[in-house]
Structure formats: structure tokens, C-alpha cells
C-alpha positions in Angstrom: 77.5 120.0 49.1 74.9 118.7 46.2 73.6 115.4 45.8 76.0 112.5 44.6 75.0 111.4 41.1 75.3 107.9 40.4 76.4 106.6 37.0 73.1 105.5 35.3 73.6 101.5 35.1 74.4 102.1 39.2 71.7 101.3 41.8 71.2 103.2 45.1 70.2 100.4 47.8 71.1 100.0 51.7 74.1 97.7 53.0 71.5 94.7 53.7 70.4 94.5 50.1 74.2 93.7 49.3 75.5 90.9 52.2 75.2 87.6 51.6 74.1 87.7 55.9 72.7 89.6 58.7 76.0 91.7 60.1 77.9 89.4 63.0 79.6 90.6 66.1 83.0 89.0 67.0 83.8 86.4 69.9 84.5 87.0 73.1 87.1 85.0 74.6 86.5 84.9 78.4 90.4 83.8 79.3 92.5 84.4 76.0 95.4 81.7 75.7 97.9 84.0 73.6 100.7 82.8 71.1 99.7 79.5 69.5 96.6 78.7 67.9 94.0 80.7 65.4 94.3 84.0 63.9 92.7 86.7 65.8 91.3 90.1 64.0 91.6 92.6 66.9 90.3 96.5 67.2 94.2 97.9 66.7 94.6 95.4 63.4 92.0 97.4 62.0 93.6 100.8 62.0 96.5 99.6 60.4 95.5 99.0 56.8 92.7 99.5 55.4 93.8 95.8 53.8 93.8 93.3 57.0 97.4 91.7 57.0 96.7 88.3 58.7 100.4 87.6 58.7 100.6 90.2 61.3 98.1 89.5 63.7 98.1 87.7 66.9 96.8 84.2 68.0 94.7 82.5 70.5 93.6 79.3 71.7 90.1 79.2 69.9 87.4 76.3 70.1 86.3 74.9 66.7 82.9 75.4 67.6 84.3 79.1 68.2 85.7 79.4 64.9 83.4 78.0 63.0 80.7 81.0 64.4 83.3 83.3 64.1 85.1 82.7 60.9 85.9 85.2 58.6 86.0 84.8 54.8 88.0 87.2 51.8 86.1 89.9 50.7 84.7 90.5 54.6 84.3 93.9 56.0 85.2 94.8 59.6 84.3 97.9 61.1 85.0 98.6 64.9 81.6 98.3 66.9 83.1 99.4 70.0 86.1 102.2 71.3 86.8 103.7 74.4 86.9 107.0 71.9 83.7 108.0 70.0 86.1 108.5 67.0 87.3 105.3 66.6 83.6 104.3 65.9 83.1 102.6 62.6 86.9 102.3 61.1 86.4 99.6 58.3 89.3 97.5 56.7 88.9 93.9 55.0 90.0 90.7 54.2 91.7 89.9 50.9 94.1 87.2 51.3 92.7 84.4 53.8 95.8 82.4 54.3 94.2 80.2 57.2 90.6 79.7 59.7 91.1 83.0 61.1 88.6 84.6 63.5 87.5 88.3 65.0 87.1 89.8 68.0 83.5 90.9 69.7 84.3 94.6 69.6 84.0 94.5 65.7 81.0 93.8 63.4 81.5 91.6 60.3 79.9 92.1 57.2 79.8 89.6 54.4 78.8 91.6 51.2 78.0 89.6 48.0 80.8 89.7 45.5 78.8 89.6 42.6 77.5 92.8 43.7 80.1 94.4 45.5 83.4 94.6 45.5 84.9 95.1 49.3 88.1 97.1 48.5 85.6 99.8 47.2 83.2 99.4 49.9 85.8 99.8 52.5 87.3 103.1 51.3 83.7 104.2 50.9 83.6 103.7 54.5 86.8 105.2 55.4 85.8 108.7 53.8 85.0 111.5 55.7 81.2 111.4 54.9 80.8 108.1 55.7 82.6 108.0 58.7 80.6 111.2 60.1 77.6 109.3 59.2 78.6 106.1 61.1 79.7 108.1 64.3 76.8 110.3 64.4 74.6 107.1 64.3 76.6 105.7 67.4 75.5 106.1 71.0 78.1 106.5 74.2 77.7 104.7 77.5 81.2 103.3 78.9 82.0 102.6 75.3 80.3 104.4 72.1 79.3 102.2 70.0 77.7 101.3 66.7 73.7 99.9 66.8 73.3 97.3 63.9 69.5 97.1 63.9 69.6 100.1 61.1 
């Protein structure tokens, strides 16, 4: 495979030089209270769509102190940090429609990539290729759980 030409009036740079933030790991709720409360972005609600569908996922008793660290905004990116199987290391999806405070959870990485930049559909099924997946696995490490180091 050759190398991928960019159109000309693209530039080449890392993830960083596009977020708004450092990348962000998810809470951990010690006790979850189930049923009532804030939206909740779990591992399995990201290999439904590569669009989140916050209509559809489940909700927890949440501190505001919680969701105000752990808030997530359209135009997010979450990719699983964490899976009992190495390939479901760095599956991405993201945020379109924020139709309340919703949080995530602390096996997922957020990334908050800056819209005049970047648009996160297009980032998101960059990340959902085959290349870019390889790439995101073979950068993971395995212990109990693989998982993906953010430090680069």
C-alpha cells in the first residue's frame, strides 16, 4: 500500500494539534444507582452506531460534581479504552445530538476535537477503518484488560 496523498490545502498534524483538551477518561461509579437520573455512555453503546443515540442509553444516579468532570459535549469522540477482548480496543463513535447533561463511563476516553478544524463524523469513521483501527490495537498493551495508553 503507497502513501496516502492529501489534498494540497489539507495539513498532516497529530490528534492533539486538533482537541480543544487533553483526552479524558470516563467516571467510575463505585455503587451505580440504575434507572433514574443522568445519561450514561457505556462500552456496548459504543458498538452500536458509529452515531451515539442518547435516547437509547441507560441512566444513573450521578453527582453534579460528577457530571460536571464528566460531561460530554456534540461533536465528542469516544473510543473504548478498555475490553476484556484486545479487539474491541479503540472502537470510536460520537456525539451529535446532546439532548441533556449526559456523562461516560471510565472504560472510554473522550476526545473533544475543535470544530473549526475538525469535523467528528469524519474523524470517527477515520477511526473506524481498518487502518486505523490496526493502528490503535497494535498501540494497546494487555494485562487483565488490553487497553489503549493516551500519553502518545
Amino acid at each position: 500500500m503507497g502513501e496516502i496523498q492529501l489534498p494540497p490545502h489539507w495539513k498532516l498534524v497529530n490528534l492533539g494539534h486538533i482537541c480543544q483538551k487533553k483526552p479524558q477518561n470516563g467516571a467510575f461509579i463505585k455503587k451505580p444507582e440504575w434507572g433514574e437520573g443522568t445519561l450514561f455512555v457505556n462500552v456496548r453503546d459504543t458498538y452500536k452506531s458509529v452515531v451515539v443515540n442518547l435516547r437509547q442509553v441507560e441512566r444513573l444516579q450521578a453527582s453534579f460534581d460528577e457530571v460536571k468532570r464528566y460531561s460530554i459535549e456534540e461533536g465528542d469522540l469516544l473510543f473504548v479504552r478498555s475490553s476484556l477482548k484486545r479487539e474491541g480496543i479503540g472502537q470510536c463513535c460520537v456525539i451529535e445530538e446532546l439532548i441533556e447533561p449526559a456523562i461516560f463511563d471510565c472504560h472510554i476516553i473522550k476526545i473533544s476535537p475543535i470544530k473549526e478544524i475538525a469535523h467528528s463524523l469524519y474523524l470517527a469513521f477515520y477511526f473506524l477503518s481498518e487502518s486505523a483501527r490496526n493502528d490503535l490495537i497494535a498501540r494497546s498493551k494487555t494485562t487483565t484488560m488490553t487497553t489503549i495508553n493516551q500519553q502518545g
